[in-house]
C-alpha positions as CSV (number, residue, x, y, z in Angstrom):
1,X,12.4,-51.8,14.1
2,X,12.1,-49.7,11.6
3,X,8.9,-48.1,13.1
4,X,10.5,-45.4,14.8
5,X,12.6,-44.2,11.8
6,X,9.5,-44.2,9.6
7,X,7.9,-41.8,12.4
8,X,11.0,-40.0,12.3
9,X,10.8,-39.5,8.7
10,X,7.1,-37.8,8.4
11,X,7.8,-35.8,11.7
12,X,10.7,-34.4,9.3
13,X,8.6,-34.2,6.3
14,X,5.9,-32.2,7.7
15,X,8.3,-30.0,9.4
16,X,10.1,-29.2,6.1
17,X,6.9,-28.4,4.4
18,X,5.6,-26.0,7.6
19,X,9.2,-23.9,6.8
20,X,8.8,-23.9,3.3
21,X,5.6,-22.6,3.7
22,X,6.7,-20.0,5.9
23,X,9.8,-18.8,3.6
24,X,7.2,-18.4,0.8
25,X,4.8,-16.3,3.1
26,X,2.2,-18.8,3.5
27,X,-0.3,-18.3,6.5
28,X,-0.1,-21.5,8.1
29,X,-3.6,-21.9,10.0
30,X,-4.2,-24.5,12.9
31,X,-7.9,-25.1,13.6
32,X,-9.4,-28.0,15.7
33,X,-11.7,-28.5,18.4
34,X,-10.3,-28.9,22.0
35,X,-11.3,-32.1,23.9
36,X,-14.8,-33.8,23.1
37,X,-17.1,-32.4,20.8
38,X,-19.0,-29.3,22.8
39,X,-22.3,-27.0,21.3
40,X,-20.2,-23.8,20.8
41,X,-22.1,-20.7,21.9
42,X,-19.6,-17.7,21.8
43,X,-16.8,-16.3,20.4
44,X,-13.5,-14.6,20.9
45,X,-11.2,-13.1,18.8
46,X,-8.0,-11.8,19.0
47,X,-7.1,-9.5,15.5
48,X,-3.3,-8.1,15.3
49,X,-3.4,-5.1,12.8
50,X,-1.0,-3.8,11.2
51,X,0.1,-0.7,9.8
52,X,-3.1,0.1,8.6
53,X,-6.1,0.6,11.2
54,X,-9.6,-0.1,10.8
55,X,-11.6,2.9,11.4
56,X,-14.4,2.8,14.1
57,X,-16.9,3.0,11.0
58,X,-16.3,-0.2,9.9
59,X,-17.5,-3.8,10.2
60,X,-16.0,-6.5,10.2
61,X,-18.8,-9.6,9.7
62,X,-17.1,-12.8,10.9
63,X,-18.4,-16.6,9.7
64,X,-18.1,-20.0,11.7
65,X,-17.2,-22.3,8.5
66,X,-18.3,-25.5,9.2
67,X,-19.4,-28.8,8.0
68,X,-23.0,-27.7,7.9
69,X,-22.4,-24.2,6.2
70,X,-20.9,-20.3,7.0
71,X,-22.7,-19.6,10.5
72,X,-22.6,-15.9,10.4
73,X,-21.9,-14.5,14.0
74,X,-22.3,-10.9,15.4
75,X,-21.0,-8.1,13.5
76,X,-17.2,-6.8,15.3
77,X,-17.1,-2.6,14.7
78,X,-13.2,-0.6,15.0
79,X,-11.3,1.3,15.6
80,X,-8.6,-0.9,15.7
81,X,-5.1,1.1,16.1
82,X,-2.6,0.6,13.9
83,X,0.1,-2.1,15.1
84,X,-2.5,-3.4,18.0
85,X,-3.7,-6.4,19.1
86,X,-8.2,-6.7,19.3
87,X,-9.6,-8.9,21.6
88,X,-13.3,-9.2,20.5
89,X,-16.1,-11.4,21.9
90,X,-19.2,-12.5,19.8
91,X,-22.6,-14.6,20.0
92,X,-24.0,-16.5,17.0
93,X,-26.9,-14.2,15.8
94,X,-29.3,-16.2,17.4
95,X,-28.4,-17.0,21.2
96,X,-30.5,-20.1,20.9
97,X,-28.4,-21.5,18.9
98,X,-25.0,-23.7,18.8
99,X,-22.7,-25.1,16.3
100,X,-20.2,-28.5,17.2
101,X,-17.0,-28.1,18.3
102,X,-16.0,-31.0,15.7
103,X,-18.0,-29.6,12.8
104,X,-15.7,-26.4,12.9
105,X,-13.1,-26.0,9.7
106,X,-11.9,-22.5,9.9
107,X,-13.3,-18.9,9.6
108,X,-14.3,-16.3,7.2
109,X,-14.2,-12.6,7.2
110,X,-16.0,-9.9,5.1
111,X,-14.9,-6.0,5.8
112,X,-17.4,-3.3,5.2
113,X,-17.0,0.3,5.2
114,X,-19.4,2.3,6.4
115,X,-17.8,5.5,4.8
116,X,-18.8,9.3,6.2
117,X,-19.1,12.1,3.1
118,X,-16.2,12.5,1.7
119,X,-14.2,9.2,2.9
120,X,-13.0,6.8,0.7
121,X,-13.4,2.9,1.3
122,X,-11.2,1.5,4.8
123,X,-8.2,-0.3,3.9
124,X,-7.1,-2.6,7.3
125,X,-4.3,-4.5,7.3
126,X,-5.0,-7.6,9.5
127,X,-1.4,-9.6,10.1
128,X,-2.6,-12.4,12.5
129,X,-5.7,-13.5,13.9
130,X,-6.8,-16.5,16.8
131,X,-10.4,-17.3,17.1
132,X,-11.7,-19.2,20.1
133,X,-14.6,-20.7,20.5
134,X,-16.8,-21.2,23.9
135,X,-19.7,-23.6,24.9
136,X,-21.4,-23.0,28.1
137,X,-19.2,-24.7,30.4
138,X,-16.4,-21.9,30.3
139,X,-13.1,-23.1,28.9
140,X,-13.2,-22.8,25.3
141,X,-13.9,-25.9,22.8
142,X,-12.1,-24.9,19.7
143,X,-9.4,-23.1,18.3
144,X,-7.9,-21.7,14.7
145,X,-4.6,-19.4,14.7
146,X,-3.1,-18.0,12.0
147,X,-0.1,-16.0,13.5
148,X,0.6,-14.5,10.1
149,X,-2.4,-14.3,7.9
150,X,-1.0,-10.8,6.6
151,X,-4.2,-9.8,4.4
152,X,-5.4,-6.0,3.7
153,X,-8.9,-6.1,3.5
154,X,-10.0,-2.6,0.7
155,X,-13.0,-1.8,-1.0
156,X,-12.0,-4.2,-4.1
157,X,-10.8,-6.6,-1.4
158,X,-13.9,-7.7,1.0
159,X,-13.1,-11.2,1.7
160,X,-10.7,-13.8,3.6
161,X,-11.4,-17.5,4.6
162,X,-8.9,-19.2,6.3
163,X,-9.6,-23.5,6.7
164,X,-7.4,-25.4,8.9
């Protein structure tokens, strides 16, 4: 009988280490496909900013990471407003193609400015981000959320992967 309090014991382990990870600031990220394996085919994201926008000059060049490799998907341009949430929906670069469902471990993003004369690099803050990802039947096939990945992407500062 002592099954249950063994259960018990790991469900309050991992919920210890979850909170300690949040008190300390670190993005927690869930990512795992939805239901049976599916060829994923589009897209969507959802980006919070923060208190820094990402001027409409600016691209922000998403990656599937996966078992077989970064899949680079369609570039995603601003403006994003400062404190807003972005819904944007993209194809992989190649509509022929699809990536599993189960082969998915997270997502990448590299930030480039596009600068006018006389503008500096972008800075962006990006405090949370959800990516969902389609196949052809409609409801989506996989998911990653990291409700507070609080990174500011700058000039020196291209790059975040999150794995889940």
């Amino acid at each position: 009988m002592r099954l249950p309090h063994m259960k018990f014991r790991r469900m309050l382990t991992a919920g210890v280490v979850a909170l300690g990870a949040l008190a300390t600031g670190a993005p927690i990220a869930q990512a795992s496909p939805v239901g049976p394996c599916a060829d994923l085919r589009s897209f969507t994201f959802d980006f919070r900013t923060g208190g820094d926008d990402l001027r409409g000059n600016t691209e922000v060049i998403p990656f599937f990471v996966s078992t077989t490799g970064d899949i680079e998907l369609q570039h995603i341009w601003g403006p994003f407003a400062n404190n807003s949430t972005n819904p944007r929906t993209v194809g992989l670069n190649n509509p022929n193609w699809t990536v599993s469902s189960c082969a998915g471990q997270g997502v990448k993003f590299r930030v480039v400015s596009h600068n006018d004369p006389f503008q500096s690099d972008d800075n962006w803050n990006m405090d949370a981000v959800t990516m969902y990802g389609y196949s052809g039947t409609g409801g989506y096939s996989y998911l990653l959320s990291v409700p507070n990945a609080f990174h500011r992407f700058t000039g020196s500062d291209q790059w975040w992967t999150r794995l889940g």
